[in-house]
C-alpha positions in Angstrom: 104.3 58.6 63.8 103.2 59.1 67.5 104.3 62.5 67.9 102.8 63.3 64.8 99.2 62.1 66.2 100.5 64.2 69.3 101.1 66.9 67.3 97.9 66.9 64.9 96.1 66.5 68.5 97.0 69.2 69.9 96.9 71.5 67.0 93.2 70.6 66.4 92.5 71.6 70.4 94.1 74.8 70.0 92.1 75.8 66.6 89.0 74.8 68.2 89.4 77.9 70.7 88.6 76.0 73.8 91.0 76.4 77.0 89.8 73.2 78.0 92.9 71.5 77.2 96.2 70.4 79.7 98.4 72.4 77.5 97.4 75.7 78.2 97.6 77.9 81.6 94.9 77.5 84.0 92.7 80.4 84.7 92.1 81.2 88.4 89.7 82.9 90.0 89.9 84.1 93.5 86.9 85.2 95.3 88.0 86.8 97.8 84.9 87.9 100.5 85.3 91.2 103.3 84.2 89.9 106.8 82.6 87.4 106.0 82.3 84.8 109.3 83.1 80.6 109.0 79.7 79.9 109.6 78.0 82.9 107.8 76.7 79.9 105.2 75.0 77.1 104.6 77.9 75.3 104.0 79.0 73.6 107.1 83.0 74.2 107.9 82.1 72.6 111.8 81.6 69.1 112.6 77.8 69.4 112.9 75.6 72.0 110.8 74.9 75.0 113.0 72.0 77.5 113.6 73.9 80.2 112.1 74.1 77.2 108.9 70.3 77.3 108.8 70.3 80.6 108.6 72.0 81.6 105.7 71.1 80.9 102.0 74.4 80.1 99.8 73.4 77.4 97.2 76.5 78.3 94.8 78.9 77.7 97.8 77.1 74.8 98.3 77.9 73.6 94.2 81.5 74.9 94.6 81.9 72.5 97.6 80.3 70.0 95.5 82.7 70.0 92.9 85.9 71.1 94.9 87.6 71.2 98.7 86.5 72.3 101.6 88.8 73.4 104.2 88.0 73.6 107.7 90.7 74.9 109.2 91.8 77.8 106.9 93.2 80.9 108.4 93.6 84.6 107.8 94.8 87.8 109.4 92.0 88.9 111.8 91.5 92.3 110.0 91.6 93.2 106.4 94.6 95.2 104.9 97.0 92.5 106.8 95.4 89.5 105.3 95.3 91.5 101.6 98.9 92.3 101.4 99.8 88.4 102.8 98.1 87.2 100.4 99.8 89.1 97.6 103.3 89.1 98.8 103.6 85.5 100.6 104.4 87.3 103.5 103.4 86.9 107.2 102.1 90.7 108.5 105.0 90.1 111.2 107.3 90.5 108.2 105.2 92.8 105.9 104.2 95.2 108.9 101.1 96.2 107.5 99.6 94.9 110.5 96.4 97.6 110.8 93.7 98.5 108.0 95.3 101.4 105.4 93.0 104.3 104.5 94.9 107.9 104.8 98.6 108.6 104.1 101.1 108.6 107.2 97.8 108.4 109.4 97.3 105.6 111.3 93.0 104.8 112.4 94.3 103.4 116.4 93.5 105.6 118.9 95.2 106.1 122.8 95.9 103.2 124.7 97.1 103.8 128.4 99.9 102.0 128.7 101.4 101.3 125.2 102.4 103.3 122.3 101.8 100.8 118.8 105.2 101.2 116.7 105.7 103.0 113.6 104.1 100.1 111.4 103.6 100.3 107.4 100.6 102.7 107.9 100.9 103.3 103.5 100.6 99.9 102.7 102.4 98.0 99.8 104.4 99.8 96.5 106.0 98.2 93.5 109.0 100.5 94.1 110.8 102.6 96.8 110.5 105.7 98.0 107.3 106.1 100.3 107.8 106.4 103.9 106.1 103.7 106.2 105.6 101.3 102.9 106.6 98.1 102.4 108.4 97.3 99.0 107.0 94.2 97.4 106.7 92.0 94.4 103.1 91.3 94.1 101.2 88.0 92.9 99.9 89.7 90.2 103.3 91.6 89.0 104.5 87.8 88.8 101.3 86.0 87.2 101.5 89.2 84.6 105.2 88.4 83.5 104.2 85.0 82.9 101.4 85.6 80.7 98.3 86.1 82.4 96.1 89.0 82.0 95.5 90.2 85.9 92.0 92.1 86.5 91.4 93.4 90.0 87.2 93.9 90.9 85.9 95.5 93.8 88.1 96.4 97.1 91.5 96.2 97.2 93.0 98.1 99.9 96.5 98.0 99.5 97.9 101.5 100.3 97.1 104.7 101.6 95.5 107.5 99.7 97.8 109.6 97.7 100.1 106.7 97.8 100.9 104.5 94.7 99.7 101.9 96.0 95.8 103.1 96.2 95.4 102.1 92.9 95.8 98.1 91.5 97.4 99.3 88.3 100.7 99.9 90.1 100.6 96.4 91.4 100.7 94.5 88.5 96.8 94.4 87.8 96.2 95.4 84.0 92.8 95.9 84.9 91.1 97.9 88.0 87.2 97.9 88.4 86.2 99.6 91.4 89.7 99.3 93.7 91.0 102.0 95.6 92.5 103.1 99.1 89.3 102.9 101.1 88.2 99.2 102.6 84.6 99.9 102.5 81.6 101.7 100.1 80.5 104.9 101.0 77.2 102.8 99.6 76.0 99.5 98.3 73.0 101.5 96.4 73.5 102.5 92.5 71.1 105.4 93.7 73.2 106.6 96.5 76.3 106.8 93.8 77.7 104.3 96.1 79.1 107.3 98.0 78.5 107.9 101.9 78.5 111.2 101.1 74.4 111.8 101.4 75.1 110.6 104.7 77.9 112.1 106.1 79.3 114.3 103.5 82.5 111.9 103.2 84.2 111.0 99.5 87.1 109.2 100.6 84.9 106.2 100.7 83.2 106.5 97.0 83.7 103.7 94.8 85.5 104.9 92.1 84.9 103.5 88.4 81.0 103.0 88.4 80.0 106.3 87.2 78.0 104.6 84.7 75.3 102.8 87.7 74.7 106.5 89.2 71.9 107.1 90.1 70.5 103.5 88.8 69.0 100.9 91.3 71.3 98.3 91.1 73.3 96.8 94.5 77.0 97.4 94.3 77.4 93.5 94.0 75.6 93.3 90.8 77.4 96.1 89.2 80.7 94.3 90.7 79.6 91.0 88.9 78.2 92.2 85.5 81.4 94.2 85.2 83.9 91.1 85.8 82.0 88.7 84.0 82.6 91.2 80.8 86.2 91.4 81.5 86.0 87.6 81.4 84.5 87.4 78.5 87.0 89.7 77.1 90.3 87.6 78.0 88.4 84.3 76.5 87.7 86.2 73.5 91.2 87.7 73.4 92.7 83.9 74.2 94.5 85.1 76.7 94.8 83.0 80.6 93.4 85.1 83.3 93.6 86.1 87.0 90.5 87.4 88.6 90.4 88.8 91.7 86.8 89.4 92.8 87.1 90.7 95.7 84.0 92.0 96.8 83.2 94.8 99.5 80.6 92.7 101.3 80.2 91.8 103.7 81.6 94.8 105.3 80.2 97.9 107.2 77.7 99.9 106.2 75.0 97.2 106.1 72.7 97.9 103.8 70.0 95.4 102.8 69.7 93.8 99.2 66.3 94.0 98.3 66.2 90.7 95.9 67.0 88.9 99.0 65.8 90.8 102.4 62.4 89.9 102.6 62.6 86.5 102.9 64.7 86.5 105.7 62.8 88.9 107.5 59.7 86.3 107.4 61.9 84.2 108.9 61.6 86.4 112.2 65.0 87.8 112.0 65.7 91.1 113.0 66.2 93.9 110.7 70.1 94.1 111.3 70.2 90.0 111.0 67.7 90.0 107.8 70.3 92.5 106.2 73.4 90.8 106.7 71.7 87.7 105.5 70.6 89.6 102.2 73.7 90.6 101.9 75.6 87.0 102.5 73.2 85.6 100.2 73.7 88.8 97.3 77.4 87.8 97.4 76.8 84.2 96.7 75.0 85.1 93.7 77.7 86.8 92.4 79.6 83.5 92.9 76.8 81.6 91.0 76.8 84.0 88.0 80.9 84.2 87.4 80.5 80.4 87.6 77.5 80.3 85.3 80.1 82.8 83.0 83.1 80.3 83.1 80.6 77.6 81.8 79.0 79.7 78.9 82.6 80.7 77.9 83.8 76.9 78.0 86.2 77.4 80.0 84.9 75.5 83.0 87.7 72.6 83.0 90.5 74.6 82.7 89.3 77.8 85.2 90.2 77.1 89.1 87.9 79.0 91.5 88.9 79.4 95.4 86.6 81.1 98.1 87.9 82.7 101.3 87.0 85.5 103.8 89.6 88.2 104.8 89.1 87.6 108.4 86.4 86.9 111.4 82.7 88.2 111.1 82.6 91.9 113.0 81.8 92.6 116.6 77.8 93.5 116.4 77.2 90.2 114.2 75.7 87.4 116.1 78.8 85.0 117.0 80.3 82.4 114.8 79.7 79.8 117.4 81.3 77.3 118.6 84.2 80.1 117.8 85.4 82.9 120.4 85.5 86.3 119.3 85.0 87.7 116.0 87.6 90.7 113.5 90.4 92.2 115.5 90.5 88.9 118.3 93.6 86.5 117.9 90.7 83.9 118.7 89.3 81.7 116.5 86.5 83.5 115.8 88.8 86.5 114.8 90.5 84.8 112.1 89.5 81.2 111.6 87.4 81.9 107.4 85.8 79.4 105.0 87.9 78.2 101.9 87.0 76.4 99.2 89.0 75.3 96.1 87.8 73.8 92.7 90.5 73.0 90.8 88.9 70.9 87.4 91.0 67.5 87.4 92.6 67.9 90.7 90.4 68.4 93.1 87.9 65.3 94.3 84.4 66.4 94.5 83.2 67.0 97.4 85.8 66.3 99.3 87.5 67.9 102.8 90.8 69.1 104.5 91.3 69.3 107.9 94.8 70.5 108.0 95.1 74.4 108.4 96.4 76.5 106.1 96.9 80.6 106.1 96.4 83.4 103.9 99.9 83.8 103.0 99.9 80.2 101.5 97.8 81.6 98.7 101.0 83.3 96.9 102.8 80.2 96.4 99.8 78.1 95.8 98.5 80.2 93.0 102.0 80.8 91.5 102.6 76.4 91.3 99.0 76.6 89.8 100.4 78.9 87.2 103.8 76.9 86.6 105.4 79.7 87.8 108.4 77.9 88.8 111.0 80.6 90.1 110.1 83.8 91.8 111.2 85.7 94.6 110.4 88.8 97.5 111.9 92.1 97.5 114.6 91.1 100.2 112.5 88.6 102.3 111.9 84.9 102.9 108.4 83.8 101.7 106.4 82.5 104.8 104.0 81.6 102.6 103.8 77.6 101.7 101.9 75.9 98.8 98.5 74.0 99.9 98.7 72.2 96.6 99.7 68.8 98.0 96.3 69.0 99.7 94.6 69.7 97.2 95.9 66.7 95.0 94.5 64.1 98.0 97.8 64.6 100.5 96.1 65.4 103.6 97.5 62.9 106.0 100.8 65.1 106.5 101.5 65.9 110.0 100.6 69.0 110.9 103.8 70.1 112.6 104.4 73.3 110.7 103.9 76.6 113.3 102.0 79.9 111.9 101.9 82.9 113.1 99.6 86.3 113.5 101.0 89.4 114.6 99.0 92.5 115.8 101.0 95.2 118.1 98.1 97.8 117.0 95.9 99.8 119.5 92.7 100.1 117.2 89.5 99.8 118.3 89.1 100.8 122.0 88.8 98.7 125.1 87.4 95.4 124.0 90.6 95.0 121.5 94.6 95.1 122.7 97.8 94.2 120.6 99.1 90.7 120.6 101.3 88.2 118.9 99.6 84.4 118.7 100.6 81.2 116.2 99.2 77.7 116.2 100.9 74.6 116.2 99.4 71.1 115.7 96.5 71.1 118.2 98.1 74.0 120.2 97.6 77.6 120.2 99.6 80.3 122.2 98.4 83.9 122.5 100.7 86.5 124.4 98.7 89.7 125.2 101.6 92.4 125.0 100.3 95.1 127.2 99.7 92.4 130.6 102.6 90.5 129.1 100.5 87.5 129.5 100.0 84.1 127.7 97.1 82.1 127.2 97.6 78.6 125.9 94.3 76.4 124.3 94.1 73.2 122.6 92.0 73.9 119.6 91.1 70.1 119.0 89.6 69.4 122.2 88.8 73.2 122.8 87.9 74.7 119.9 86.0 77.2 121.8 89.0 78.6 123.9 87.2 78.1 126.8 90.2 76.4 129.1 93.6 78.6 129.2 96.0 75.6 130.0 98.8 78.3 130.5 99.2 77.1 134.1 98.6 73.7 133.5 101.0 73.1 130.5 104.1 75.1 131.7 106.6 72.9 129.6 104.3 73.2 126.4 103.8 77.3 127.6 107.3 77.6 127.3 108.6 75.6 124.4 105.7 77.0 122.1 107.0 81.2 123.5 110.2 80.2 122.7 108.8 79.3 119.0 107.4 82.6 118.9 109.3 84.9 119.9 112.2 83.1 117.5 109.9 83.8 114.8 109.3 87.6 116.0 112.6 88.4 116.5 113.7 86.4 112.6 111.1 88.5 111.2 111.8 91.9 112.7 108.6 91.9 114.8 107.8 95.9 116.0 106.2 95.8 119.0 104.4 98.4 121.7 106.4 100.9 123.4 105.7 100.6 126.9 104.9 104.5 127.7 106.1 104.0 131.5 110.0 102.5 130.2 109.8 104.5 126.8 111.2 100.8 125.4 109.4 98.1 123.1 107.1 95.4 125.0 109.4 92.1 125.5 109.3 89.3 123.3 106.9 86.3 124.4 109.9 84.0 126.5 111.1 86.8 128.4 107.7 87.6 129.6 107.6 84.2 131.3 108.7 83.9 135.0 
């Protein structure tokens, strides 16, 4: 008689059409923000709220905090394609190699450095299958979530793979929808009038948004056109009862800034400056977006069963004003290079408004979103997943030592003088940096220093040396490429053989 009532239960749930239900797949949404800064919102991820907090305008991270987890010590790559293809493959960028941005085919952006030669990295990103020089072979999140029933929709950037390479386009890695994604990782334009193309200001089209032929010419901000289109492909998976991963992933806050009207003015009143005011307009026209797909998932009724998590791709860019009390901002191994706000509201599981100190990194997301998905088995093409599931701390299990060592890995020459190559990983309070071209090592407790400001390196040579022989086990494990030293024509030593 019980099972019957369990049975009877359950088949009333499902003929009501609501996804509200334990039995069915949750949906998950990942917004997924470009350049966006830890303290570029009102939401504070710091101990105390921060000027750069008063600044900025973001009630709907605000509500999402509300509701879900906030991390504060939630890591990604410190420039974009790197964190992107971790995220989809579980894979550290040691391991992966895409360890620049992607844009043209067997052409990598870095210019000349004097002394070191960066290797022969995974300029053409990611594929689904072989055959492409300089490309790293992968089973994606997506491919996986699709086998198990999901419908996968990719909106906005997605900057996987070169152009002319398979994997330009998110239909070849497993998305079976693609709104906007393509090889470029910015908009020729955020203006509907400009054809969100750069070409009326330099004559380029490698950067035009492809997809959103229908907002030519209209005045709309690329953001709204973004939105409005994923909140109809949500509507179309609810209608079609069929469990969903979203991945908004929006262009901004990336280069070229270009103000949102709906929001500019009132930041300029505040006496910002016109670069500050635009940035801010363009912060707070991304958390609108985040406002309406959340006023979407409630229309639809599908609020308790739909997870949302929010997370930058790396560090706020050079020319912003800094994310203090961080050092550096995207391309720096410092904190302010890759340290990026997360937040996770997962109905049932999460505790409102509640917060995690331990840190996490982009790769986690693969495993964490396929265990949110019951995906039980699942593998990489030929590589250990570095990549390890956050959902403990998201079910209240925060108190775990925080033992476990991550990594970043950067032996690329982009960016001039003010950048340089570098491997770096953290380790309970501990971070270790090793600067390849000086073959040098910096070494900063992040609890009591979360502002890099003290390089212990000479006063911690027993901690120095156990955490570069951590390292440079992990570099070699993984395959690390690193510089070619021009003067020896060989690659730039490992961390522990740099040290004395």
């Amino acid at each position: 008689m019980h099972n019957q009532v369990i049975f009877i239960l359950f088949t009333l749930l499902y003929l009501n059409g609501t996804s509200q239900t334990i039995y069915e797949k949750p949906n998950i949404i990942f917004f997924f923000v470009d350049d966006m800064g830890w303290q570029e919102t009102s939401v504070p991820f710091y101990s105390e709220v921060t000027e750069l907090n008063k600044r900025f305008h973001t009630p709907n991270m605000d509500r999402l905090a509300t509701r879900g987890m906030k991390f504060t010590q939630a890591y990604a790559c410190a420039v974009c394609s790197p964190s992107r293809v971790s995220l989809m493959t579980g894979l550290n960028a040691a391991r992966h190699r895409v360890t620049c941005w992607t844009l043209r085919k067997d052409k990598s952006p870095s210019g000349e450095n004097v002394k070191v030669t960066e290797p022969e990295w995974n300029v053409n990103g990611i594929s689904a299958t072989p055959g492409i020089e300089k490309t790293k072979v992968v089973n994606t999140l997506p491919m996986i979530l699709q086998k198990s029933g999901y419908r996968t929709i990719h909106v906005g950037k997605a900057h996987f793979g070169a152009k002319d390479t398979p994997g330009e386009n998110p239909l070849n890695l497993g998305f079976d929808v693609n709104i906007a994604g393509h090889a470029a990782g910015g908009p020729g334009s955020y203006y509907g009038k400009n054809n969100f193309s750069a070409a009326f200001r330099n004559g380029s089209r490698i950067w035009d948004i492809p997809g959103l032929e229908e907002y030519h010419g209209k005045d709309i901000y690329l953001n709204e056109a973004l939105t409005i289109k994923a909140n109809k492909e949500i509507d179309r998976a609810v209608k079609d009862k069929k469990p969903f991963y979203l991945y908004m992933s929006h262009y901004a806050i990336h280069a070229p800034w270009e103000k949102d009207p709906r929001f500019y003015d009132k930041y300029k009143a505040m006496g910002l400056t016109d670069y500050q005011a635009t940035y801010a307009s363009m912060v707070e026209s991304m958390d609108k977006s985040l406002g309406d797909i959340m006023q979407n998932v409630r229309k639809n009724g599908i609020e308790d069963n739909t997870i949302i998590v929010f997370m930058s791709d790396n560090g706020q860019p050079s020319n912003t004003d800094r994310n203090l009390p961080l050092r550096g901002h995207k391309l720096l191994p410092y904190e302010g290079g890759v340290r990026v706000p997360l937040i996770v509201h997962w109905p049932g599981i999460t505790k409102p408004s509640s917060e995690c100190d331990n840190y996490v990194i982009i790769e986690d997301i693969f495993p964490t979103f396929l265990e949110m998905a019951g995906v039980k088995e699942y593998q990489q093409v030929g590589d250990v997943i570095d990549g390890i599931s956050f959902n403990p701390f998201l079910k209240g299990k925060t108190k775990r030592k925080q033992d476990r060592p991550i990594f970043w890995h950067y032996p690329n020459t982009y960016g001039g003088a003010l950048y340089f190559p570098y491997s770096s990983m953290r380790q309970g309070d501990w971070k270790l940096i090793y600067r390849h071209v000086e073959r040098s090592l910096e070494l900063y407790n992040i609890k009591n220093d979360i502002s890099e400001k003290n390089d212990l390196a000479k006063d911690e040579p027993k901690k120095l040396k156990e955490m570069a022989k951590i390292l440079s086990a992990f570099l070699r494990e993984s395959n690390a490429q690193m510089p070619i030293d021009k003067s020896t024509g060989k690659p730039v030593e490992y961390p522990d053989n740099s040290i004395k």
